[in-house]
C-alpha positions in Angstrom: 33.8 -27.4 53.2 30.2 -26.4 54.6 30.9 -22.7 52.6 32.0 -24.1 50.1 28.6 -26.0 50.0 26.4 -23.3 50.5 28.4 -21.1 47.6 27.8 -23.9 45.1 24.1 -23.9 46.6 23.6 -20.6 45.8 25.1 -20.2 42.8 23.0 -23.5 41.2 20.1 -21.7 42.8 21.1 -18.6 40.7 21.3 -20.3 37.4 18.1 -22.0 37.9 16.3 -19.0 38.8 17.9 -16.9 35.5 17.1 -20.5 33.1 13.6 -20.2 35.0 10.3 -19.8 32.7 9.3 -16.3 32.9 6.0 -14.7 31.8 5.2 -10.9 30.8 1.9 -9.6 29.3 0.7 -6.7 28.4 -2.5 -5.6 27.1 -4.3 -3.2 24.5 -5.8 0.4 26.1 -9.4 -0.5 25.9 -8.6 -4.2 27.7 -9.5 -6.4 24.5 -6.2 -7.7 23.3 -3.9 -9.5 25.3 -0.2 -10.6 24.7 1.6 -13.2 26.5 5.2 -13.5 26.1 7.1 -16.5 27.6 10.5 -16.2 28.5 12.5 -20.2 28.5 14.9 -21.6 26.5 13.5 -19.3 23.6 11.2 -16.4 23.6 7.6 -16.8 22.3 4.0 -15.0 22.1 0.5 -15.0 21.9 -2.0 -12.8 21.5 -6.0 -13.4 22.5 -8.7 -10.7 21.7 -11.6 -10.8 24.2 -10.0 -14.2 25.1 -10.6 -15.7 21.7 -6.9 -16.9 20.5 -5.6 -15.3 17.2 -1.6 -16.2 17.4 -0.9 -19.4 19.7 2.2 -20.1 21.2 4.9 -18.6 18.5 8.5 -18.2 18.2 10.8 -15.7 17.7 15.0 -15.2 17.1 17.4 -13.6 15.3 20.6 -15.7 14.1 23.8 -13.9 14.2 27.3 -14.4 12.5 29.5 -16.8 14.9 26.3 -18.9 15.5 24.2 -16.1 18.0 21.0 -16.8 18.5 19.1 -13.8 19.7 16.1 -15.5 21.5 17.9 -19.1 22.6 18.4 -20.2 26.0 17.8 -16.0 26.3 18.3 -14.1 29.6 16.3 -11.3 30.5 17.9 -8.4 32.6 15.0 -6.4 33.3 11.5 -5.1 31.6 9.5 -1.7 31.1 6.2 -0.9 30.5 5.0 2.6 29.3 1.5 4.0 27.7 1.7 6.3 24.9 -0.8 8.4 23.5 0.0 11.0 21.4 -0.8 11.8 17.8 1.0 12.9 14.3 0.1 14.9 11.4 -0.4 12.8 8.3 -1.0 15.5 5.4 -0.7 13.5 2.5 -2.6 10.5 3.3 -6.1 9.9 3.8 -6.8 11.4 7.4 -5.4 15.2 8.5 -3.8 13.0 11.8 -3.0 9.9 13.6 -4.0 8.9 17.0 -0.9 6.5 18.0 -2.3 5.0 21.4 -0.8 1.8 22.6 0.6 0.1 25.7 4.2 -1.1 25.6 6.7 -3.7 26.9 10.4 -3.8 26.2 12.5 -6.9 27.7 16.1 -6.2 27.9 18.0 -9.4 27.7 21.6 -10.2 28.3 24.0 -10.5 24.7 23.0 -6.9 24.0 19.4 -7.0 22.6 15.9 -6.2 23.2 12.6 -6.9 21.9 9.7 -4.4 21.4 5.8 -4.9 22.1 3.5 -2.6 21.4 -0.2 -3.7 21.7 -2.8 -1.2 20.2 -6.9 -1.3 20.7 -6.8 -2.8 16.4 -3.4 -5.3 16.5 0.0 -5.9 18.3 3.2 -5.7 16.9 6.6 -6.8 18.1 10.9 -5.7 16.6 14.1 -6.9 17.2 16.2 -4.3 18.6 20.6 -4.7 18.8 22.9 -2.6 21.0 26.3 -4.0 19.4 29.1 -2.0 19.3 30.5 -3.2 15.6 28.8 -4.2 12.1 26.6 -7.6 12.8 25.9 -10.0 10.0 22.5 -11.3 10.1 21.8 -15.1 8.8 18.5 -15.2 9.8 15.2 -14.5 11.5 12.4 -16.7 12.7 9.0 -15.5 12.6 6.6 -18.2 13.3 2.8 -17.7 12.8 0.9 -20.5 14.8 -2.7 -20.8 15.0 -4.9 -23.3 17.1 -7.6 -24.5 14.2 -7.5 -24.7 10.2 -8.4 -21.2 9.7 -9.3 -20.3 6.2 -6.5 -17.4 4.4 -6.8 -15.5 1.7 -2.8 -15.6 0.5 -1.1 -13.7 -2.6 1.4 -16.3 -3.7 4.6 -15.7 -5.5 3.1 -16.5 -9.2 5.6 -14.7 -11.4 7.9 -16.4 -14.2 10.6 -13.4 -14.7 12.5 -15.8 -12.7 11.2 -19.5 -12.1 14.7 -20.6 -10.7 14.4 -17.3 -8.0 11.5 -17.1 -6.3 12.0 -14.2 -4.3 12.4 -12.2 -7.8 8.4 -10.8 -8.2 6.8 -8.0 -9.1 4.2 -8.8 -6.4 1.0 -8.7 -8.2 -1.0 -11.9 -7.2 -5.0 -12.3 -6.8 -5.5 -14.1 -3.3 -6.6 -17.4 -3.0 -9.1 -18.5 -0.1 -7.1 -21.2 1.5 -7.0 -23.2 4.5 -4.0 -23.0 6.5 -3.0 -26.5 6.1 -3.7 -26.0 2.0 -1.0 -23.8 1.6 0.8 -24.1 -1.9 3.5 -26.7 -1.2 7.4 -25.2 -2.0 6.2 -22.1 -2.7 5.8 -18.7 -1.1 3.8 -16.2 -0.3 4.0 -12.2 0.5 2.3 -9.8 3.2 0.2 -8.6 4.0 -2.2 -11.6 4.3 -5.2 -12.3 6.1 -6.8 -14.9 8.5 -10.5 -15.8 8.8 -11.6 -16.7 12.1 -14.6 -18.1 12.6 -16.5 -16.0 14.8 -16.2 -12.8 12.2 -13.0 -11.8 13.8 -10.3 -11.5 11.1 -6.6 -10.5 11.1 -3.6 -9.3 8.7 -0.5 -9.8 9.0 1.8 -6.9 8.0 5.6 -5.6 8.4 6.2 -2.1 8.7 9.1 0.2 8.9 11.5 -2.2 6.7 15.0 -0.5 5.8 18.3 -1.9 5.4 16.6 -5.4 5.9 14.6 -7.7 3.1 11.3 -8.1 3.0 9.0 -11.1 4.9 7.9 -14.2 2.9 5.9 -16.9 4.4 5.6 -20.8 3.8 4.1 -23.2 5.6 5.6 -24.8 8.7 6.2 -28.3 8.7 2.8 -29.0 11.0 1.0 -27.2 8.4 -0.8 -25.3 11.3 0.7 -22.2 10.5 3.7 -20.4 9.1 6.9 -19.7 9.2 9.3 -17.2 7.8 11.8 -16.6 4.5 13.7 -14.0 3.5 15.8 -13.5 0.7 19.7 -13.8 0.8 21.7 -10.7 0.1 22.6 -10.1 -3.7 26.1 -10.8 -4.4 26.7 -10.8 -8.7 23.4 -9.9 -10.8 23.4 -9.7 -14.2 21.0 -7.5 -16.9 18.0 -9.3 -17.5 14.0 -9.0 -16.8 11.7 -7.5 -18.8 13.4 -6.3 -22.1 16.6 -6.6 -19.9 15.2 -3.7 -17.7 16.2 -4.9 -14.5 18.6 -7.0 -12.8 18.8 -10.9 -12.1 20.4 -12.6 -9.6 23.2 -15.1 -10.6 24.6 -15.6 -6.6 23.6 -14.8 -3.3 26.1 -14.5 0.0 24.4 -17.1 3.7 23.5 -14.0 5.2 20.9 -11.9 4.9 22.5 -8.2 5.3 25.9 -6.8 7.1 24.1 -3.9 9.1 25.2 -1.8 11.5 25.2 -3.2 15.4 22.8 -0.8 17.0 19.6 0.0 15.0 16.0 -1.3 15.4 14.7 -3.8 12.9 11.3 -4.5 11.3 8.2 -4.5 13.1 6.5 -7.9 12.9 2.3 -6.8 13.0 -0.9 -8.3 13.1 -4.1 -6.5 12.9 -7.6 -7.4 14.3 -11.2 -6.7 13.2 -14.6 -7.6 14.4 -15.7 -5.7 11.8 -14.5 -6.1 8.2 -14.8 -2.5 7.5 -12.6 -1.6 10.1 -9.4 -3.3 8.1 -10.3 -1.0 5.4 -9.4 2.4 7.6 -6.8 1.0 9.1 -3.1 2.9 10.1 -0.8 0.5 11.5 1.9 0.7 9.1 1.9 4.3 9.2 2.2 4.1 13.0 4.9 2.0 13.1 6.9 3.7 10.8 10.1 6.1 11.2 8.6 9.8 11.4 9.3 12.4 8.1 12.9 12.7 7.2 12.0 16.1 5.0 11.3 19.1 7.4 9.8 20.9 4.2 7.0 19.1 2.5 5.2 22.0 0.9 6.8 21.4 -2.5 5.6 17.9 -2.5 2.4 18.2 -4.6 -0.4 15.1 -4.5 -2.6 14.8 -7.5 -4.2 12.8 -10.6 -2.0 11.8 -13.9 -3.0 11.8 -17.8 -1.6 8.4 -18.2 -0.6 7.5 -21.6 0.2 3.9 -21.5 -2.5 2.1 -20.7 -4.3 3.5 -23.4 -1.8 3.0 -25.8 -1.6 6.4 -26.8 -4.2 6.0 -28.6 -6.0 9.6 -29.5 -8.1 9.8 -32.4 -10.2 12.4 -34.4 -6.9 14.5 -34.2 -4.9 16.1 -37.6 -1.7 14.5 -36.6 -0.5 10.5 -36.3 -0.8 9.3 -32.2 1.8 8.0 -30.3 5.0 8.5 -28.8 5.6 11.6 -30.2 5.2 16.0 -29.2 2.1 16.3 -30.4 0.6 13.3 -28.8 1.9 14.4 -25.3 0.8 18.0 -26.2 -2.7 16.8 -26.4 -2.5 14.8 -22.8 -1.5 18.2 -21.7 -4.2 20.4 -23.2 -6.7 18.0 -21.8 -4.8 18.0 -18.3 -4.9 21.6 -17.9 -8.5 22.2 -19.2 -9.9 19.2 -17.1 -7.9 20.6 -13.7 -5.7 17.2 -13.8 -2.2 18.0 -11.9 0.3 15.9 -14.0 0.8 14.1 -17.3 3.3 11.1 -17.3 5.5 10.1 -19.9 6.2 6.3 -19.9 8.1 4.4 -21.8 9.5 5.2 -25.2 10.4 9.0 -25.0 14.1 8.2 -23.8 16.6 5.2 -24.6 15.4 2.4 -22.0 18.6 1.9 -20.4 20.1 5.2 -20.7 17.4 7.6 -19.7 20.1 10.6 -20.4 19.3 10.0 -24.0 15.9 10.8 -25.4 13.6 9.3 -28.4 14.4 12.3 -31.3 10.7 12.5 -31.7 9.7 13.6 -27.8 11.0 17.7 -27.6 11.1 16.8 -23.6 12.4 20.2 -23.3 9.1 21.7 -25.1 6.5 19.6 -23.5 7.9 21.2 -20.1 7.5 24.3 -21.0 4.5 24.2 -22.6 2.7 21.7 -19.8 4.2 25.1 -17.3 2.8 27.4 -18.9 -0.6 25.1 -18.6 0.0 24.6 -14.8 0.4 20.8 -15.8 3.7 19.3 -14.0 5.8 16.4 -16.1 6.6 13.2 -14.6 8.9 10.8 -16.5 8.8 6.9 -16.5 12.3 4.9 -15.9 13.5 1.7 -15.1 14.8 1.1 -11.8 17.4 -0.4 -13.8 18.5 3.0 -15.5 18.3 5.5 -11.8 19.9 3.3 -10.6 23.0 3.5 -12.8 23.9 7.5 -12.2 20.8 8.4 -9.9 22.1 11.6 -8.6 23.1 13.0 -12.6 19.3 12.2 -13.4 17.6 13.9 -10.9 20.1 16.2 -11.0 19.3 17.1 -14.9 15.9 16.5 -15.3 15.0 19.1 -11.8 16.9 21.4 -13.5 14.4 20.6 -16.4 11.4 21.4 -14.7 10.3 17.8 -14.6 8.0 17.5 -11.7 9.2 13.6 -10.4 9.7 9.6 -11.7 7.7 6.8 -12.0 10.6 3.7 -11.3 9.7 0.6 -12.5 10.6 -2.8 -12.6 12.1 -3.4 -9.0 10.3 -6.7 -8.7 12.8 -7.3 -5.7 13.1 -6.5 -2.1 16.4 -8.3 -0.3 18.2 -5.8 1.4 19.7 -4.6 -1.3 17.0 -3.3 -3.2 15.7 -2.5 -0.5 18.3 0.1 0.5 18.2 0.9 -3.2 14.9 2.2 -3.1 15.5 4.6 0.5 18.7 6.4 -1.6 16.2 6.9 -4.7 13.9 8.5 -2.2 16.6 10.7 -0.5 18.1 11.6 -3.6 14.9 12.6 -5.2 14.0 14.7 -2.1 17.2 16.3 -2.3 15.8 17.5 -5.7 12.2 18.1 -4.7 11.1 15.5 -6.9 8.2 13.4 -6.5 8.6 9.5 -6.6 5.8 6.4 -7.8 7.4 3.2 -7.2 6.1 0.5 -9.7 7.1 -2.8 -10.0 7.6 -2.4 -6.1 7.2 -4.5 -3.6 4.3 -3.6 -0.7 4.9 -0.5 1.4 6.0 -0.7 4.3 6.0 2.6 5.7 8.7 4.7 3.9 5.7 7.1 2.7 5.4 8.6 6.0 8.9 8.7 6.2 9.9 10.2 2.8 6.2 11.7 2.0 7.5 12.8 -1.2 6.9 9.2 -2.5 3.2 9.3 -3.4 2.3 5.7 -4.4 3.3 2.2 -4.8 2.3 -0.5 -6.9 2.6 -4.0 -5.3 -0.8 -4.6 -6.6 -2.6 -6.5 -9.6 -3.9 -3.1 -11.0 -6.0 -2.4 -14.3 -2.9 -2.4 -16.6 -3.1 -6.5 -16.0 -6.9 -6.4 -16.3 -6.5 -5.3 -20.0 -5.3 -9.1 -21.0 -7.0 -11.2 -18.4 -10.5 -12.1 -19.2 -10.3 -15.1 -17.0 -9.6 -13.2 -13.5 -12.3 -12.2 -11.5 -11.4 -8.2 -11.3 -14.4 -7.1 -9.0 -13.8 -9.7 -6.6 -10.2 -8.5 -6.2 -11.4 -4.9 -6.4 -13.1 -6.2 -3.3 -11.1 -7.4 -1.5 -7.5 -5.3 -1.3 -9.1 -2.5 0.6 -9.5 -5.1 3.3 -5.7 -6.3 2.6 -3.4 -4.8 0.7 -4.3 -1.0 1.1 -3.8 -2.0 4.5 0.1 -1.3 3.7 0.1 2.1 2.1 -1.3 3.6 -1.2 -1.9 1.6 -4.6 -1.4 2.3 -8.2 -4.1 0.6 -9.4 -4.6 2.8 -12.1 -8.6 3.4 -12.3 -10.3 4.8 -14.8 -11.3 2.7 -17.8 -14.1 4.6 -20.2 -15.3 1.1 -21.9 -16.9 -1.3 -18.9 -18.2 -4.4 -19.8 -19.9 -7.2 -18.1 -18.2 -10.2 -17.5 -19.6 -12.2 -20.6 -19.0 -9.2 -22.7 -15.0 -8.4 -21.4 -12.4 -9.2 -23.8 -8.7 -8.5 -24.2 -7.9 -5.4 -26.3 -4.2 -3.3 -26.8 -5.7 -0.2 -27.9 -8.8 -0.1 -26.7 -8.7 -1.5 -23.3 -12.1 -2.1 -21.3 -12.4 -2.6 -17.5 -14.8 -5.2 -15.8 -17.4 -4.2 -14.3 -19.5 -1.0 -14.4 -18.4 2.8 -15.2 -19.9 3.8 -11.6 -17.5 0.7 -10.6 -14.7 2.6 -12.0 -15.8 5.9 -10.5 -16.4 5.0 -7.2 -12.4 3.4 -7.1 -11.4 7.3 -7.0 -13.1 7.7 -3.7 -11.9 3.8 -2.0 -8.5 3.7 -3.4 -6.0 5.6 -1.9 -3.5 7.0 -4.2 -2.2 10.2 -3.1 -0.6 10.3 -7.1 -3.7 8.6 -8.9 -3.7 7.8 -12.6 -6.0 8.1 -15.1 -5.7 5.4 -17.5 -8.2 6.3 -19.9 -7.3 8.2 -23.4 -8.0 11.8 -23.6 -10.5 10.9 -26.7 -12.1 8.3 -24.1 -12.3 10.8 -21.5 -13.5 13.7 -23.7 -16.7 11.6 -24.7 -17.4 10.6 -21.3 -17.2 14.5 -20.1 -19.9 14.0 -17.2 -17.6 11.0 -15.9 -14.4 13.0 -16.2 -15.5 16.3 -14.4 -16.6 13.5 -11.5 -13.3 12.3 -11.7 -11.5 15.7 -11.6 -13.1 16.6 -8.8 -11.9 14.0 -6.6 -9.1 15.0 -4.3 -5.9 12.1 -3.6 -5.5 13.0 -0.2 -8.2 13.4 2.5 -8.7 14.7 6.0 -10.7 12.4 7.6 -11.7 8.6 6.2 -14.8 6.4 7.6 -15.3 2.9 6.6 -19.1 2.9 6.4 -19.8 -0.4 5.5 -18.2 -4.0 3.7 -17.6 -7.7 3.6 -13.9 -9.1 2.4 -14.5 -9.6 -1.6 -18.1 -9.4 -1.6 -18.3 -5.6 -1.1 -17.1 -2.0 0.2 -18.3 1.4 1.4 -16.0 4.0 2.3 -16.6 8.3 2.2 -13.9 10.3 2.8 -13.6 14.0 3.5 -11.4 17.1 1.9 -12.4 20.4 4.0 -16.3 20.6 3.9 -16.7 18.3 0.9 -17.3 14.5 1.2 -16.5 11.5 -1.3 -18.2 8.6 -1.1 -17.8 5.3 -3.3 -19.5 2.2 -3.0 -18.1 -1.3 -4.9 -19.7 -4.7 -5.1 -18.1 -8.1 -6.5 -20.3 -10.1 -9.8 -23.2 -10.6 -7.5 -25.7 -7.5 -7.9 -26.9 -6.1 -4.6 -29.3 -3.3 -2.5 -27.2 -1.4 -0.1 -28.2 1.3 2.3 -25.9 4.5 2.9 -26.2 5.6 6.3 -25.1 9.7 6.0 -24.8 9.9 10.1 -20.9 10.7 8.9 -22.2 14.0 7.6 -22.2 17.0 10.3 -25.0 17.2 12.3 -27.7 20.4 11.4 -26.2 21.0 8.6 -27.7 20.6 4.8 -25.9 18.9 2.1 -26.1 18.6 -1.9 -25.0 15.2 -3.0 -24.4 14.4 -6.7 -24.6 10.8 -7.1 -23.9 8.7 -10.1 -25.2 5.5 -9.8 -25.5 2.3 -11.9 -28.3 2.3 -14.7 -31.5 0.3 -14.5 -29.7 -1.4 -18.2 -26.0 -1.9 -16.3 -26.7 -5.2 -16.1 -25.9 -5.7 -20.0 -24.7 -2.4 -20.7 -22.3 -1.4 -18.3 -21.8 1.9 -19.3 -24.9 2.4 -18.0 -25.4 5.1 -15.2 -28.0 7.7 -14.0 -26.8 10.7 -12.4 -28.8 12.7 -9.8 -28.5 15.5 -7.4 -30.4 15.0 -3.8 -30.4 17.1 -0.6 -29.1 15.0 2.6 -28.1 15.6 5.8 -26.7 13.0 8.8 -30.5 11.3 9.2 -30.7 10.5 5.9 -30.3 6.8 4.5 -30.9 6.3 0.9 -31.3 2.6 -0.7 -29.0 1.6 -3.9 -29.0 -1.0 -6.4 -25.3 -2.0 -7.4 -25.9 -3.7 -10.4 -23.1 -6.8 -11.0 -19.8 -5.4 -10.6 -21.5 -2.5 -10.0 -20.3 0.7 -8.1 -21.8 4.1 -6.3 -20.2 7.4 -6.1 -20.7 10.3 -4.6 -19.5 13.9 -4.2 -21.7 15.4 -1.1 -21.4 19.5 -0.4 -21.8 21.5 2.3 -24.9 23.8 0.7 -23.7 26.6 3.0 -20.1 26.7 1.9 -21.3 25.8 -2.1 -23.6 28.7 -2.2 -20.1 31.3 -0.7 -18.3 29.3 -3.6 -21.2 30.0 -5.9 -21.2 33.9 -5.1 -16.9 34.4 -5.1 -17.4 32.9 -8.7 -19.9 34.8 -9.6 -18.1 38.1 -8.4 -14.4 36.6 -10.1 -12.5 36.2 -6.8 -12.7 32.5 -7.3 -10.0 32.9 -10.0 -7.5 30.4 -8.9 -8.2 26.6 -8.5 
């Protein structure tokens, strides 16, 4: 009887110790960010930088078929830390290379799973990780966001009417508004990344990165309206044709689940990211970080560049001998002035096939022609489509139109990203690399990492970009311009589509078709080239537009998409930005401010030491204020002491393209001898 005693002792002593409270931490390199995780009857963190709290006390679990919870009443078997510090080529973005340096925890709990903690010097992020032998159904996943005072947000809500009835269909192109937490839009959603303004100048964004075979993350607010709490959208099961001119599909029924997946695999990365600085958000590489590694071993086919865009402007050429528009001798024009202005692609968009059936062309495109003739011009095609009509026989279109000659696709109209879209857009990507073909998602959700792991997709939309500018005189475009440096590029490149010839002021703007105008000044518009990265970057202007504004289009042309090194000089979340970037010896610099006019300085101390620099500046005109075409363009010597003051007019903008004298005057002299002959 007394064993028997002592046996039941221990084993109650056993389960109390396993149901226990248990705490783990684990902090950033350079000491600043701390995250507690707390182990009880569910599993929860928090994360302090420099003991301020920026996430209190939040919860996190994965729901299961057959009623597992991943995270309740959860048991841990054991825990590993490790440092890593390593770092990864990154060709086609905006620096040559990544330093990935972060601490790590990984708890092992009983049921077969594991979570993830990686803390870095700039954010934390956590993942879900499964070690199940057979197919798992996932219903669910809480991500709660919990913060200790009403903390003003800036939030892009779900604001799109394709499909009242579905929320989760969107083509994710919201302005953000400056909430408090507890003000969030009742019954309604919002998308990531967001941010969070502290009041002691810290701020955060909250971001998700390496998302495949999974949906995306929506927030809404939690019931104690002090913070957030997670939706996602149920997998697809019937759709029908609908959308835009029927250009994509609708969704009629969904299955309770979220996706059948496979049992072992690792699932999104939940991040947040923290500045004491606002410019640091806007050179920021989380996402590409956390994301799966390149899946093409040969990326030297993959080509980054700037586009003749022909939609925007609505094909609308002039002083010409023959009628504009959709037509061969339009798009022979876009390529003329491509190839004498040094621009790498031209893009067809919509109208030069059938719309749903892009195997059958509009009689008046020779698509066959313009290839050859754009070849022999060193001008590469790319073809618009709906997602709606890859998506049908993707394989027999990339198949065919490689074959072409056609240089890559610009999808459109995903507006959707449950699992099965987002699996949808991975096989496009694969596919297309099969076929060496370049990809620009529009209509696309935010990226979440996929360019670095299928590089030959250059950009993404997922932002309100100049082509809804055209209609909206009521939004407040420079403020926006502003502020998704600080947000949104956070997640990966944007097709924004820069390059509007006709600026106006904001009592000036007005909605045109044909002749579209931008808000805010030309050097506005200039200096987006240099801040926006787009390693495929359009030019929306016509080339009639572009041809008057010569001095403004050579700027532009000589502009590179991708950069090997990227400082954030200078900024303050929609008020203003600063931000040079550098392509071998050569440095880019733009400057952007909101409505209100203001004197900057720009500090060159980024420029190499002892060293003598020419920097051509175009900056706004003393008259920009009414005109806002209105720009003076200089030439100045500088080198890294040098700090010159500028006026940025309202909506106003600086750019910048500063040389290396030394290595301009060796460019100089091969030209002058002809052994400069290629670009």
């Amino acid at each position: 009887m007394k064993n028997i005693f002592i046996l039941f002792c221990f084993i109650l002593a056993k389960f109390s110790f396993s149901q226990k409270k248990q705490d783990f931490n684990v902090i950033s390199p350079n000491g600043k960010i701390d995250i507690k995780i707390a182990v009880n009857d569910k599993i929860s963190w928090s994360i302090s930088h420099d003991k301020d709290l920026i996430l209190a006390s939040s919860e996190m679990s994965l729901t299961l078929d057959g009623n597992q919870v991943l995270g309740k009443n959860p048991v841990p078997i054991n825990s590993k830390k490790e440092t890593v510090n390593t770092s990864f080529e990154t060709p086609l973005y905006k620096k040559k290379s990544v330093q990935n340096h972060y601490n790590q925890l990984i708890l092992n709990f009983k049921n077969d799973f594991s979570i993830e903690f990686r803390v870095f010097d700039d954010g934390a992020a956590y993942r879900f990780i499964t070690k199940k032998k057979k197919e798992i159904t996932v219903k669910s996943e809480e991500v709660l966001l919990n913060f200790d005072q009403d903390y003003n947000t800036l939030m892009p809500y779900v604001r799109d009417l394709r499909n009242p009835k579905d929320q989760f269909i969107s083509s994710f192109e919201s302005h953000y508004e400056n909430k408090k937490v507890s003000e969030f839009a009742k019954d309604t959603l919002a998308f990531l990344p967001f941010l969070i303004d502290y009041k002691n100048h810290k701020k955060a964004v909250f971001l998700e990165a390496d998302l495949e075979d999974y949906p995306g993350l929506f927030v809404t607010n939690n019931q104690t309206k002090t913070g957030f709490e997670s939706r996602f959208s149920k997998y697809p099961t019937q759709e029908t044709n609908g959308g835009f001119n029927f250009l994509n599909k609708l969704i009629t029924e969904r299955a309770d689940y979220l996706v059948k997946t496979k049992g072992t695999r690792t699932f999104p990365w939940r991040a947040i990211v923290i500045a004491q600085n606002d410019a640091d958000l806007a050179n920021n590489d989380m996402v590409q970080k956390l994301a799966e590694p390149s899946r093409i071993k040969d990326i030297s086919w993959i080509k980054p560049g700037k586009v003749a865009w022909d939609w925007w402007n609505d094909w609308n050429i002039y002083n010409v001998d023959f009628k504009a528009g959709i037509n061969t001798q339009t798009y022979k024009y876009y390529i003329d002035f491509a190839s004498k202005n040094k621009v790498e692609y031209v893009v067809l968009d919509e109208g030069w096939s059938v719309e749903t059936d892009i195997m059958k062309h509009n009689p008046n495109v020779d698509l066959e022609e313009l290839i050859a003739y754009a070849k022999e011009r060193n001008v590469g095609i790319i073809l618009w489509a709906s997602w709606m009509a890859i998506n049908n026989k993707t394989e027999a279109v990339f198949d065919n139109y490689a074959k072409l000659g056609v240089k890559g696709f610009k999808v459109d109209f995903i507006d959707r990203d449950d699992a099965k879209m987002v699996n949808s857009v991975y096989d496009i990507a694969q596919k297309a690399a099969k076929h060496k073909l370049i990809i620009d998602f529009h209509g696309m959700y935010k990226p979440t990492g996929i360019q670095r792991t299928y590089p030959n997709i250059l950009n993404f939309e997922g932002v309100k970009g100049l082509e809804n500018n055209k209609w909206t005189p009521n939004d407040d475009v420079p403020v926006y311009d502003c502020t998704i440096p600080f947000i949104r590029m956070m997640a990966g490149p944007m097709d924004y589509t820069p390059g509007a010839m006709r600026n106006a002021t904001k009592s000036e703007f007005k909605p045109s078709h044909s002749t579209p105008m931008s808000q805010g000044t030309r050097c506005h518009q200039l200096a987006l080239y240099t801040i926006f990265e787009a390693p495929l970057q359009m030019m929306a202007d016509s080339p009639t537009a572009f041809m008057k504004e010569q001095e403004s289009t050579d700027f532009i042309a000589k502009v590179p998409t991708t950069f090997d090194e990227t400082v954030a000089l200078d900024g303050e979340v929609g008020k203003y930005v600063s931000i040079a970037r550098r392509k071998g010896n050569t440095w880019y610099l733009g400057s952007i401010t909101n409505w209100n006019s203001r004197d900057i300085t720009i500090d060159f101390s980024f420029l190499e030491k002892g060293k003598k620099f020419q920097a051509e500046i175009f900056s706004d005109g003393i008259n920009a204020d009414k005109a806002a075409t209105d720009y003076k363009k200089e030439i100045v010597t500088v080198d890294s002491t040098t700090k010159l003051k500028y006026h940025l007019a309202s909506g106003g903008g600086l750019a910048m393209i500063i040389e290396n004298m030394k290595c301009r005057n060796l460019t100089g002299f091969k030209n002058l001898l002809g052994l400069n002959i290629l670009r």
